[in-house]
DODO-565323 format. One record per residue (C-alpha): residue number from 1; x, y, z. Coordinates in steps of 0.02 Angstrom, whole numbers. Example, Ala and Ser with C-alpha at 12.3 -4.5 7.8 and 13.67 -1.06 7.14 Angstrom:
BEGIN
REC   pos       px       py       pz
REC     1      615     -225      390
REC     2      684      -53      357
//
This chain:
BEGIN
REC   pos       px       py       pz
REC     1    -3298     1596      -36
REC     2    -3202     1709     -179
REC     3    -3228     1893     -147
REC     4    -3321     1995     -265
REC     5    -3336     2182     -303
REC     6    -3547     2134     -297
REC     7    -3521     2049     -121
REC     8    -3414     2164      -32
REC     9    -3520     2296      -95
REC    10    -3686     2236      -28
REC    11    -3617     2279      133
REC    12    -3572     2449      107
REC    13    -3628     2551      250
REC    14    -3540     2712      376
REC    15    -3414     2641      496
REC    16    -3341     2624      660
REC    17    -3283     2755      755
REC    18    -3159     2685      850
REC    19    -3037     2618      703
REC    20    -2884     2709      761
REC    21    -2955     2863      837
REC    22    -3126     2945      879
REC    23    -3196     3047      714
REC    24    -3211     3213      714
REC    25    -3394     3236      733
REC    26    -3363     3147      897
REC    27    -3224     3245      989
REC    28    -3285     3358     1120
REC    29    -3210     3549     1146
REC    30    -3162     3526     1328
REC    31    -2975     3469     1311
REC    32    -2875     3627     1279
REC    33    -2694     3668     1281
REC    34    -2700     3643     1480
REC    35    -2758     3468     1477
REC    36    -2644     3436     1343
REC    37    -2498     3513     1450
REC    38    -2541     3417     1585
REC    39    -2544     3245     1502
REC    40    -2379     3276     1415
REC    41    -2308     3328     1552
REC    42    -2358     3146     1625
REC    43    -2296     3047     1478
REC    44    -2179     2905     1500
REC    45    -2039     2872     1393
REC    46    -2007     2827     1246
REC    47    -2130     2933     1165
REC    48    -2146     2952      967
REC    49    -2158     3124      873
REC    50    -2272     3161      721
REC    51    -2231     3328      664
REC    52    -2348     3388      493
REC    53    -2264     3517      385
REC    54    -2396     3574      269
REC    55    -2312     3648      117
REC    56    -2338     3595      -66
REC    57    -2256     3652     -221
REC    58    -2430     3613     -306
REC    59    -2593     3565     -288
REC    60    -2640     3394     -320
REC    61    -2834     3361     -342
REC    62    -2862     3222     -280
REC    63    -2764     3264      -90
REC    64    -2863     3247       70
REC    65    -2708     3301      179
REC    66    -2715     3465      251
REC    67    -2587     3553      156
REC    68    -2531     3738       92
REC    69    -2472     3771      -91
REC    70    -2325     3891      -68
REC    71    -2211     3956     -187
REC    72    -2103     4063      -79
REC    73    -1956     3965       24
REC    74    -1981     4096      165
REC    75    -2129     4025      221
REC    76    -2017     3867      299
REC    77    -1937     3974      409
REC    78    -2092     4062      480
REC    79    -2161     3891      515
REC    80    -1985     3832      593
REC    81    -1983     3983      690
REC    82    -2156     3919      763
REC    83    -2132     3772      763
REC    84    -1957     3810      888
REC    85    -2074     3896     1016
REC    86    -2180     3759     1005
REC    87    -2044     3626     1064
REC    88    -1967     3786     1169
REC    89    -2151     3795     1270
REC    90    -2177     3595     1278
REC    91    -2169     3554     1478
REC    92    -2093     3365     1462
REC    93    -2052     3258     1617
REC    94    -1859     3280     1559
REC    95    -1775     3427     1443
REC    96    -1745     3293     1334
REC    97    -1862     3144     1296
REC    98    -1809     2959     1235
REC    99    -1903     2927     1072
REC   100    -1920     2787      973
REC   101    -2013     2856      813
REC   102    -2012     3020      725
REC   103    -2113     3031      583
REC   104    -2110     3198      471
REC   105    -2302     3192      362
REC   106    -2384     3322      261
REC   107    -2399     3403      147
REC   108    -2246     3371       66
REC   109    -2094     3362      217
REC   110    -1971     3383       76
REC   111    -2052     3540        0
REC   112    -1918     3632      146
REC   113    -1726     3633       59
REC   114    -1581     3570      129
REC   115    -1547     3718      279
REC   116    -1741     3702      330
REC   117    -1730     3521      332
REC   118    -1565     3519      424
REC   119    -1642     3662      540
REC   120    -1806     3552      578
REC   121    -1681     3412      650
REC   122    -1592     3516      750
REC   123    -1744     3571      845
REC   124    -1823     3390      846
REC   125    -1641     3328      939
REC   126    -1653     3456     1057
REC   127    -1794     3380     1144
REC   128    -1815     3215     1079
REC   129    -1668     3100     1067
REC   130    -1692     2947      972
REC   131    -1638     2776     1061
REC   132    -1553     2637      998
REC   133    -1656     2566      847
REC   134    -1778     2693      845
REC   135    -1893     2737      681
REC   136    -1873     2901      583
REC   137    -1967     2917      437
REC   138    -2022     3035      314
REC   139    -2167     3030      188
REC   140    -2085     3108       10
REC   141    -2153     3193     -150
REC   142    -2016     3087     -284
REC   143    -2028     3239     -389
REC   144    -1986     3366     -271
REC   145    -1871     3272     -186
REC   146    -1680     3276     -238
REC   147    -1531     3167     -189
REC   148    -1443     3305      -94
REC   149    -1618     3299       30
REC   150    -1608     3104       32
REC   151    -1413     3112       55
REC   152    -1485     3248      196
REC   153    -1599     3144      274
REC   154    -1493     2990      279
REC   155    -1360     3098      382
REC   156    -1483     3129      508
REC   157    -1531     2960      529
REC   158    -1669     2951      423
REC   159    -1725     2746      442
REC   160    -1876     2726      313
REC   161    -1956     2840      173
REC   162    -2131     2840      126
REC   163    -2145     2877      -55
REC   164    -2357     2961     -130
REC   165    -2342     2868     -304
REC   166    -2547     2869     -308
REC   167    -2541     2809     -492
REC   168    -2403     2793     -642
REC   169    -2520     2818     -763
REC   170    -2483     2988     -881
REC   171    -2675     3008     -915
REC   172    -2722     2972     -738
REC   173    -2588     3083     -663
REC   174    -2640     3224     -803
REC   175    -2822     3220     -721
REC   176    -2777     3229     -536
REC   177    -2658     3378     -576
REC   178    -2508     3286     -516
REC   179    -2332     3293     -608
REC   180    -2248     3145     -591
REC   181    -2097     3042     -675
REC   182    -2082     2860     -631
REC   183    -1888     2864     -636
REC   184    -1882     2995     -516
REC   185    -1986     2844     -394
REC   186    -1835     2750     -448
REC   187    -1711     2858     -385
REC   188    -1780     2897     -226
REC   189    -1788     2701     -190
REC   190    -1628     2680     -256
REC   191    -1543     2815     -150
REC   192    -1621     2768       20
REC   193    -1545     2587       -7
REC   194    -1406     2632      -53
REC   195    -1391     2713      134
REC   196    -1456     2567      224
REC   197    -1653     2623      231
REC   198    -1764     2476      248
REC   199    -1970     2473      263
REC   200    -1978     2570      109
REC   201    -2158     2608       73
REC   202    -2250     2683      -94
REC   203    -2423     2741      -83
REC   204    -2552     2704     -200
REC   205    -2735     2745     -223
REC   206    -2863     2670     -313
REC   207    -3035     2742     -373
REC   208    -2949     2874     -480
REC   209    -3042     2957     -654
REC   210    -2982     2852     -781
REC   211    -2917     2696     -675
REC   212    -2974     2532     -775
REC   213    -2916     2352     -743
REC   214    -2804     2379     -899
REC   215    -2723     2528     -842
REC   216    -2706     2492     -671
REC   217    -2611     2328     -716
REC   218    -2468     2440     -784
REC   219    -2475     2561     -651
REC   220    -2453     2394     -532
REC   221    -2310     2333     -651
REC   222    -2209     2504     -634
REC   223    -2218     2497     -457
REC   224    -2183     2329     -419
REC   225    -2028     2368     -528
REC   226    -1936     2486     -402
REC   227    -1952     2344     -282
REC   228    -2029     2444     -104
REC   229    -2032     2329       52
REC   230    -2225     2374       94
REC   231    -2379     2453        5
REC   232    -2512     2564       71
REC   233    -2662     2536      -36
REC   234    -2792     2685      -10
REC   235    -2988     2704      -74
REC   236    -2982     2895     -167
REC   237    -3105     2993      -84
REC   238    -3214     3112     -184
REC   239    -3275     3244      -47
REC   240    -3272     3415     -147
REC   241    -3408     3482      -20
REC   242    -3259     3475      112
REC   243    -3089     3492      -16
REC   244    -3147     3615     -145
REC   245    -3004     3576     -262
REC   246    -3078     3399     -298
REC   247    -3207     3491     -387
REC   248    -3077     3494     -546
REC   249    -3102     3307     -546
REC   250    -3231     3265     -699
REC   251    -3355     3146     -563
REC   252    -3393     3064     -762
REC   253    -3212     2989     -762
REC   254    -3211     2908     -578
REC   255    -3246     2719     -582
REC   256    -3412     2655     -512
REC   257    -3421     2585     -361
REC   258    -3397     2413     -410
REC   259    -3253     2417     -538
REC   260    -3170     2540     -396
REC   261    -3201     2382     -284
REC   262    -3145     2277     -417
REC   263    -2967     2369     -415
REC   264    -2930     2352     -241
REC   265    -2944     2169     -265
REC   266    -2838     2156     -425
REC   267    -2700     2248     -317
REC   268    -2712     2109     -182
REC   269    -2706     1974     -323
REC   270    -2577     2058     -412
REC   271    -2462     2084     -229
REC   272    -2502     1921     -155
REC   273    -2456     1841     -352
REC   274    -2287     1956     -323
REC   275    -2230     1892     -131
REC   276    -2330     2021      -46
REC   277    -2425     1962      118
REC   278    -2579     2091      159
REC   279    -2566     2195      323
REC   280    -2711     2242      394
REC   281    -2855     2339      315
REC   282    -2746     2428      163
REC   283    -2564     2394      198
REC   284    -2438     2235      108
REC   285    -2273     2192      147
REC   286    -2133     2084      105
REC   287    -2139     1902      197
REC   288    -1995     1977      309
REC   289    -2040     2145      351
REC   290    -2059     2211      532
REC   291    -2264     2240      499
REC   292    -2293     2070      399
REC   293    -2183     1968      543
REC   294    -2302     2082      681
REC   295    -2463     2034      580
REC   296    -2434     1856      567
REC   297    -2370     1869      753
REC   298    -2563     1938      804
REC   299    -2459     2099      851
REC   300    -2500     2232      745
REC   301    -2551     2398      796
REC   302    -2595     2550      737
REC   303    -2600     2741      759
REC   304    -2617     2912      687
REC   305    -2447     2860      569
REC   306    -2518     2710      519
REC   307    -2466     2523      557
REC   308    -2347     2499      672
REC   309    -2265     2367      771
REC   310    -2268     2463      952
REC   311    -2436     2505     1033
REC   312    -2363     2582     1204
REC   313    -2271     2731     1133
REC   314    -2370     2905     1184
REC   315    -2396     3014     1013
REC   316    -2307     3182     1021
REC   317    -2415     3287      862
REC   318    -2303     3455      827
REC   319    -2367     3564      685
REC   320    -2508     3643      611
REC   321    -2671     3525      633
REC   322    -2557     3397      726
REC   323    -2632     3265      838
REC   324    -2569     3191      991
REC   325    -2650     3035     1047
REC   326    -2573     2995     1238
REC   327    -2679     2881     1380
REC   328    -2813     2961     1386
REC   329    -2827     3123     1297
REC   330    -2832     3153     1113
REC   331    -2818     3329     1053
REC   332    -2793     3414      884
REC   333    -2696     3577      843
REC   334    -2788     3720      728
REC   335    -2800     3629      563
REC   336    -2779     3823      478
REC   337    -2611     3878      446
REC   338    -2631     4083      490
REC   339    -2743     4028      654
REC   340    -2608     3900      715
REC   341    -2486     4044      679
REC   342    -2567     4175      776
REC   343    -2609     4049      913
REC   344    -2428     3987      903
REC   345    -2353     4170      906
REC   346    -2468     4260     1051
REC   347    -2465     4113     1164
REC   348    -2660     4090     1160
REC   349    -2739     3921     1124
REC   350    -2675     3793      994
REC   351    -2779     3646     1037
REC   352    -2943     3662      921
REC   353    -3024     3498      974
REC   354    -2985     3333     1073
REC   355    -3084     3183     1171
REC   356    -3052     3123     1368
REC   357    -3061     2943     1345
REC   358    -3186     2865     1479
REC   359    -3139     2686     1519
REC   360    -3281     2629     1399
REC   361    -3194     2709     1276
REC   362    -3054     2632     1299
REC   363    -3103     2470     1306
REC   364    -3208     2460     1147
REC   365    -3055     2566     1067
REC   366    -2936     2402     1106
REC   367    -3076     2273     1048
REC   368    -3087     2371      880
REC   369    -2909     2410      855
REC   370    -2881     2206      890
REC   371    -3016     2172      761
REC   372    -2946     2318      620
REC   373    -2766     2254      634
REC   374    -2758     2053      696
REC   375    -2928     2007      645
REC   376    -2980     1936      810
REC   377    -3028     1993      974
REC   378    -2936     1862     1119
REC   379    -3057     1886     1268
REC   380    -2944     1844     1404
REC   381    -2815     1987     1348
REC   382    -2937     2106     1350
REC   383    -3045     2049     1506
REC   384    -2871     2058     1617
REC   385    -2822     2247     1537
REC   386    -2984     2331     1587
REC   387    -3036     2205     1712
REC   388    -3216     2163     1641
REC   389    -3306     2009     1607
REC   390    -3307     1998     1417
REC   391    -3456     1897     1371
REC   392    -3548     1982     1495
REC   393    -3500     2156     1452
REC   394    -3541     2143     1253
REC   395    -3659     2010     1278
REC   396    -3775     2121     1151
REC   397    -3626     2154     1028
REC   398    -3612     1967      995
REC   399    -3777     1947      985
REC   400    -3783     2064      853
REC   401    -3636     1968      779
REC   402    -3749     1823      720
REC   403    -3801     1894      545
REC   404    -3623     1915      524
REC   405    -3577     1742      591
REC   406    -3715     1677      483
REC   407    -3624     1739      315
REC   408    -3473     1671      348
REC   409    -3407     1837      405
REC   410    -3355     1807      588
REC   411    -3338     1658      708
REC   412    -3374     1673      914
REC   413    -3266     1548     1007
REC   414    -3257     1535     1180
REC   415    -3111     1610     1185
REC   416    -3103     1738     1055
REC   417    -3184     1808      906
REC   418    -3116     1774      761
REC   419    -3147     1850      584
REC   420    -3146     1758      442
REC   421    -3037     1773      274
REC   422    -3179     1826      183
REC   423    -3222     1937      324
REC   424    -3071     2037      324
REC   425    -3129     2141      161
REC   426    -3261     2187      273
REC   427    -3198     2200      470
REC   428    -3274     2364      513
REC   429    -3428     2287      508
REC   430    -3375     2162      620
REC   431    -3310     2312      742
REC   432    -3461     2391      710
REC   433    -3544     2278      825
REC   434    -3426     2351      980
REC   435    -3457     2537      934
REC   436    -3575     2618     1043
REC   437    -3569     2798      944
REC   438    -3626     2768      763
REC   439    -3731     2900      801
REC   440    -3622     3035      833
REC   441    -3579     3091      679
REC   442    -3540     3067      490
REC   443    -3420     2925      451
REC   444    -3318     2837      303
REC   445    -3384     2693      206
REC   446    -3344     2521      258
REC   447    -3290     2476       95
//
């Protein structure tokens, strides 16, 4: 069965919340920086290190990251200086920690200049040294990045750039506030293989005031023109009631819900058409990319940095609203900059939030990641990690399967579940089935 925008929609409904991590609504207060000390201090190497650096030169409206607009360069080096106590104070099992990712998000990473950036490595080395073929990437603003900062970068052995594109389109890019020239995409893509980079990725986001088929088809045609390895598709978001900014966005100019649905699907049309294989929920890559070779392979995973290829690496979060995800314990740093300071500064508590997984937990956490990034669920994997019976255990989640299995949606084997190809555009409802908090809280739409 051909998808439709009308069919995919009829399903629309809140999700799981066990897709990569436990939403917010759901995390508990009771892990503070002492449980968090204690589990880092337990972590087994490798390890990979997110560290957010929230500075923009501008606002964009349509931005869900939490990020600062900053005009003055000095405010790099107060962070720096914070963030340095911050890897000073981190109790490791060794001074210095194998790592096999790094990952600088934002914000914009390359909002800091050439000494800030250079400074920011230096601290990272100090206690994390990256092993042989180990990840470091950054996610990059094209127009605030320049090709001193990629020549930068590349020096410190900067493996893959992500590059926020969101749209090409002049009128679109006038109504989300975003400045933007295409060439400057280019150059960025350009400069990072011309140093051996690989993995390149460009954002893009659909749902966007002013995004038509017509329009969208050009903004697909620019893109596809610089030639990235991998896409990352994302659904805009329009929650002014939690981002105030969005409330520049005229709500008259966003596309209704089914010609936004209807753009997702012409990107996967126009990708696949292109060479593209789809990855996951909202991710494409090139036939011989590390994530399409890992998604064909059943072995895709994924974290708070997105797809990956490596699901036993511990998650080091450094920075301002920061989240490390290790065995057990997820906990998130103050999301506001001038309380993560103060916290930071005086020594007093950093961690704002974070979850104890229970063995439940992590159970139906592996089920659903199995079913957001392979699209199947093998029983006898996941009956010999956590040593339960699995038919037994979710006897009532496949029985609730059956409508789903009825559509055409999902198929129970003996030895696996399975979802379909026309079940993929809708797999968190199939993982909905193995979430036992839907009540806890608000949560995205499944579509």
């Amino acid at each position: 069965m051909k998808p439709t925008p009308e069919l995919l929609l009829a399903h629309d409904r809140p999700g799981p919340r066990y897709t990569s991590y436990p939403t917010v609504p759901s995390w508990t207060t009771d892990v503070d920086d002492t449980v968090l000390a204690t589990a880092l201090a337990g972590v087994q190497a490798p390890v990979a290190v997110y560290v957010h650096v929230p500075f923009c030169r501008e606002q964009c409206w349509f931005c869900g990251c939490n990020q600062v607009v900053s005009g003055r360069q000095s405010a790099g080096d107060r962070y720096l200086d914070a963030l340095q106590k911050q890897l000073d104070a981190l109790v490791l099992p060794t001074p210095v920690m194998d790592t096999a990712r790094i990952h600088l998000g934002g914000g914009t990473p390359t909002w800091l200049d050439l000494r800030q950036l250079e400074r920011l490595y230096d601290l990272l080395f100090a206690r994390f040294r990256p092993i042989d073929g180990a990840e470091l990437s950054v996610e990059l603003d094209p127009d605030v990045t320049s090709d001193e900062q990629m020549d930068l970068l590349a020096d410190r052995g900067v493996t893959r750039i992500s590059v926020g594109v969101q749209s090409t389109d002049p009128v679109v890019l006038q109504a989300i506030h975003r400045p933007q020239e295409t060439g400057r995409v280019q150059r960025c893509l350009e400069k990072a293989r011309d140093h051996g980079m690989r993995g390149l990725n460009v954002d893009l986001i659909y749902g966007l005031p002013h995004q038509t088929r017509e329009r969208f088809a050009q903004t697909l045609r620019d893109v596809l023109a610089v030639s990235p390895d991998r896409f990352a598709v994302y659904s805009y978001a329009h929650v002014p009631w939690l981002k105030r900014h969005q409330a520049h966005i005229d709500t008259e100019a966003l596309p209704g819900p089914i010609d936004k649905m209807a753009l997702f699907l012409q990107v996967e049309e126009t990708l696949h058409e292109a060479g593209f294989d789809s990855v996951g929920m909202d991710h494409f890559a090139l036939p011989d990319d590390e994530l399409a070779i890992a998604s064909r392979q059943g072995t895709l995973h994924r974290n708070f940095m997105g797809y990956t290829t490596r699901s036993d690496l511990p998650l080091i979060g450094l920075g301002v609203s920061a989240i490390s995800e290790l065995d057990d314990v997820y906990a998130q740093q103050l999301p506001h900059l001038g309380a993560w300071y103060r916290a930071v500064e005086d020594g007093s508590r950093v961690v704002e939030r974070g979850i104890r997984l229970s063995a439940e937990d992590r159970l139906r956490k592996d089920v659903i990641a199995s079913l957001m990034c392979n699209f199947r669920v093998r029983k006898g994997e996941i009956a010999a990690r956590h040593g339960v019976d699995f038919d037994a255990h979710f006897a009532s989640a496949l029985a609730s399967l059956a409508p789903l299995v009825d559509e055409g949606l999902a198929e129970l084997h003996p030895d696996r579940v399975e979802v379909t190809p026309l079940g993929r555009y809708l797999v968190r409802n199939v993982a909905m089935a193995f979430d036992d908090r839907l009540g806890d809280g608000r949560f995205s739409r499944t579509v």
